[in-house]
N, C-alpha and C positions, 0 to 999 in steps of 0.2 A: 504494500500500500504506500504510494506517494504522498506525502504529506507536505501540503499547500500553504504559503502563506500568500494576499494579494495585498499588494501593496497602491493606495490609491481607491478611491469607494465613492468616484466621482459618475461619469456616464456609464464607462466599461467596467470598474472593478465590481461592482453587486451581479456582472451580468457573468464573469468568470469564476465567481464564489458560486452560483448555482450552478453554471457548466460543471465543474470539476468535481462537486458534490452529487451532480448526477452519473457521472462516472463511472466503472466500476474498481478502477483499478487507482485510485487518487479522491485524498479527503480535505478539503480548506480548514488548517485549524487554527487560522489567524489572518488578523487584517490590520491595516494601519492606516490612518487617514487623519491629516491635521485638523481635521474640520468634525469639530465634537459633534456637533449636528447629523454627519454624513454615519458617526461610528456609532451616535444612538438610533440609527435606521436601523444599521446591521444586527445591532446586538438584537432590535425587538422584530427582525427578519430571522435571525440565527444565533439563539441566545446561548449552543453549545463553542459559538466560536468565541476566539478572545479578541478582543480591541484595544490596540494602541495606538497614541498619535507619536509616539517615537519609532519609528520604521527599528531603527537601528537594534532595537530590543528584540526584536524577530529576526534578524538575521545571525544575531549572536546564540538561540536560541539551538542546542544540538537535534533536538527532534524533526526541526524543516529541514525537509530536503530538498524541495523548489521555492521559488518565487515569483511571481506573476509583478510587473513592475507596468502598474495602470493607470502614470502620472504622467503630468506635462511632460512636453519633450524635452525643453530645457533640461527636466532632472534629471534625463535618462541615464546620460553618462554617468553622475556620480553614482547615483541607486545600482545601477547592473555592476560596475567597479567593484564597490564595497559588498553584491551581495556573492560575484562570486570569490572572491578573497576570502569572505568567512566560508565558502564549500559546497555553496548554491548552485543546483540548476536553474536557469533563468528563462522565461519566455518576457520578451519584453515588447510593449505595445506599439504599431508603427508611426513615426520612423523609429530607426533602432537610436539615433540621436543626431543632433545639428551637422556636428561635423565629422566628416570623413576620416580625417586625420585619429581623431576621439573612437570613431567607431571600429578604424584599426586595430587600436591598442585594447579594445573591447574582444576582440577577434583572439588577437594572438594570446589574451590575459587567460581567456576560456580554451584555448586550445592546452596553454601551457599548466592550467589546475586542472585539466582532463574534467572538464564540467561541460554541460551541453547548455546553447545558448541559442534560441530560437527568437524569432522577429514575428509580430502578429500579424503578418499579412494575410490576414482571414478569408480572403477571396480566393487566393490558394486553394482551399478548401470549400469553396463553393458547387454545387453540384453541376450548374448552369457551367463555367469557366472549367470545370474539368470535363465536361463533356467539349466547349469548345477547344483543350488540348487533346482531347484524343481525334478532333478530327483534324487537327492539324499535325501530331505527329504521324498519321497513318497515311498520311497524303491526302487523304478524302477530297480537300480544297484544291489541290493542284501546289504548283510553288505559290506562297505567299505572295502577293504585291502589297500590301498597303492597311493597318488597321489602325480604326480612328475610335476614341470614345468621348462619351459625354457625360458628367456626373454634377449634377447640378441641385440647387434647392435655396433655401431662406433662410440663412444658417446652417451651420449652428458657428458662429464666429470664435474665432478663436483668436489669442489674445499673444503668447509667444512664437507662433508660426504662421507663415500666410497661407495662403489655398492652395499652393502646390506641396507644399508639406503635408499638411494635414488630408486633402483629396489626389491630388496628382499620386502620389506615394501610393494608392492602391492602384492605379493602372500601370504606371510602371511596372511593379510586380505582375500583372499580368502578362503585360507586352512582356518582358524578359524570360518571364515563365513557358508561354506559349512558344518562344522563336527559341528560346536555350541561348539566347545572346544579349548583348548590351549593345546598347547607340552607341554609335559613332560620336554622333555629335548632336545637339539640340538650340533650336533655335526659338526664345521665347517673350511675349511681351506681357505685361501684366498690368492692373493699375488699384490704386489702394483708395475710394469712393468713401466708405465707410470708417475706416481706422489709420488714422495717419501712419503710411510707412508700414503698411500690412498688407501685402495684394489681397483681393478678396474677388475678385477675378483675372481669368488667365486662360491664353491660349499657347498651347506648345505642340511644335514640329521636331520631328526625330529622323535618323534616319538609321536603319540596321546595318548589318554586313549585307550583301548581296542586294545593296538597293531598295530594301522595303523600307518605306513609308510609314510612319506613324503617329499620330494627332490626338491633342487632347484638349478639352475644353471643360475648365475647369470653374467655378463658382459658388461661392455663398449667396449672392445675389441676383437671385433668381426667383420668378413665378410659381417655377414648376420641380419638383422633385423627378431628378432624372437619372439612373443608371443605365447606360444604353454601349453597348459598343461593336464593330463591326469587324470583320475578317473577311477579305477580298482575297480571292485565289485565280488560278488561272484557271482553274475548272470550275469551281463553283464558288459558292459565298456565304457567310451565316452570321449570324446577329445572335446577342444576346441582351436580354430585357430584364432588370432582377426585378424590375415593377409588375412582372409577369409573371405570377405562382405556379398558375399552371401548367402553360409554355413557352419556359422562358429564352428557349433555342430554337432557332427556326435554318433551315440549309436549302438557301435558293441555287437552284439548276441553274444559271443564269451566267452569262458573262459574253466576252467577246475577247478576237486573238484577230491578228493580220500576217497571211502570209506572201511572199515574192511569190508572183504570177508571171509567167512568160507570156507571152503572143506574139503575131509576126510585129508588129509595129514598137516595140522596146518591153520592157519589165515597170510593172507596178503592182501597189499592195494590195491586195484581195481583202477586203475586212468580209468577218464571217461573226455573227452574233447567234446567242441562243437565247431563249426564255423559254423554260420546261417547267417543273413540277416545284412546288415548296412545302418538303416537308418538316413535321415538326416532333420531334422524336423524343420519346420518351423519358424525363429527367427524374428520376426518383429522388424525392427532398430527405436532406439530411442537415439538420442544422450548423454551418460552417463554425460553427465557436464549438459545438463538441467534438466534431470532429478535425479540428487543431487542438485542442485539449487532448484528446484520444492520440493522436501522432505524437505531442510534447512528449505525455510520459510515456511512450514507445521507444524513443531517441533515451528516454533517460534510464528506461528498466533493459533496453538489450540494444544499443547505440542507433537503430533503425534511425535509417537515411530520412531527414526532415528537409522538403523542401523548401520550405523559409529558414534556412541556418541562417549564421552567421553573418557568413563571407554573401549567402544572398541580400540580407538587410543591408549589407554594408555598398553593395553594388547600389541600389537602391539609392545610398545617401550621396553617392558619387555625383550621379543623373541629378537630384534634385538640387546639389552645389552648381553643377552647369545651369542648370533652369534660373537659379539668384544671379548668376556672371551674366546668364544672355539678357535676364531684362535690367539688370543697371548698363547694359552697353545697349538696352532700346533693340533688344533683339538681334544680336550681332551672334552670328554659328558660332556656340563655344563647346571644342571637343569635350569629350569624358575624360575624366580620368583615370589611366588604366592600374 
């Protein structure tokens, strides 16, 4: 049995204390939140757990074995540093932290205490997105050209990161998930309406190895609550909708290709287009927060390969340092860092 502590009892942490209590293999038996208010929810939600507002008293604590770190990003670094020092396993909420550089030494800290340290990119684990990865790794779509998303709504504003942190950070991990690669390079503009010096809208361009195409349009300041995003193939195409419970994948027959035509009078391109069938295939629901709970303490009881590790979250914060360089140069192509 895994024994949980969550640290943070803000939006995410009450919703990771019932994940991991539902579990079978993993029990929350601590939480920590500076905000007395947040810790007498808990205790009168789950009055066998303990509450502290000194984090630091749970990780000095020998009976945790992990830690869930469900706070600001700013604090990430210090929180994941010191939890695994004391001998923690760590899942920490995305991004994994500010900086690249930070999230290295985060990398190599967990590698060097042989501790597992996982990033919450919870769409990972989304039923829709892994059904869109297995038709991309099986070829189903053809080669890739080009995927674009949109994740948009009325909040929820946040206060130490802009909207490519906080929102962009989950399709990145898509896009790099789906393609098994990083951009090149990204080119983005932003602008901060609501919060001075805080984007809170954002559009970003990417572009893969082999030429593929990637777009994101990102916002707090919006109408409409939108998760949407698109995979263009050269055979076919499919979408995914999370605002769609039922069907939230759809794989249009569709597309178009040109090829070199002879005749007697010189050579030109033949375009040749199709529009066939859109089906919509079967996604069986699983709730994405237990099943990154369920992977976590798999990595942590028998090393099982975790698609959000480490060195993934830290890819992640690479991309989103490029995304802050390209819009203070007003959108200037600024490589990744490899």
């Amino acid at each position: 049995m895994i024994k949980v502590a969550v640290i943070g009892c803000g939006r995410w942490g009450p919703n990771h204390v019932r994940s991991f209590n539902s579990l079978s293999g993993s029990r929350v038996d601590a939480v920590a939140d500076l905000d007395e208010g947040r810790l007498k929810h808990m205790r009168d939600m789950y009055p066998e757990v303990r509450c502290e507002q000194d984090y630091q008293l749970l990780l000095r604590d020998p009976n945790i074995d992990a830690v869930v770190v469900a706070t600001p990003v700013g604090t990430h670094y210090e929180i994941v540093r010191a939890a695994i020092l004391e001998g923690k396993h760590v899942l920490c909420e995305k991004p994994l932290c500010k900086s690249s550089t930070r999230g290295q030494e985060l990398v190599d800290l967990a590698r060097a205490e042989k501790r597992s340290l996982v990033v919450g990119h919870v769409f990972l684990f989304n039923p829709g997105i892994i059904k869109l990865k297995e038709l991309v790794s099986t070829g189903q779509l053809g080669n890739i050209r080009y995927l674009s998303a949109s994740r948009t709504n009325l909040g929820v504003f946040q206060r130490d990161v802009d909207v490519s942190y906080d929102l962009c950070s989950h399709d990145i991990s898509i896009f790099n998930w789906l393609l098994d690669s990083e951009p090149e390079f990204v080119s983005a503009v932003g602008s901060s309406f609501v919060q001075p010096e805080i984007a809170d809208v954002v559009f970003v361009s990417m572009r893969y190895p082999g030429n593929i195409l990637a777009n994101m349009h990102a916002s707090w300041l919006d109408p409409k609550k939108v998760r949407q995003m698109t995979v263009v193939g050269g055979q076919q195409m499919a979408t995914w909708d999370d605002m769609d419970l039922t069907t939230p994948v759809a794989i249009y027959d569709r597309g178009a290709s040109a090829d070199n035509s002879y005749e007697d009078y010189g050579e030109f391109l033949r375009l040749s287009m199709w529009d066939r069938d859109v089906r919509l295939p079967k996604v069986h629901f699983d709730e994405p927060l237990k099943v990154q709970g369920t992977a976590f303490v798999e990595t942590i009881q028998d090393g099982h390969l975790n698609p959000s590790d480490g060195e993934f979250g830290l890819s992640v914060v690479k991309i989103l340092e490029a995304i802050s360089i390209s819009m203070e140069q007003d959108g200037n192509p600024t490589p990744v860092r490899g």
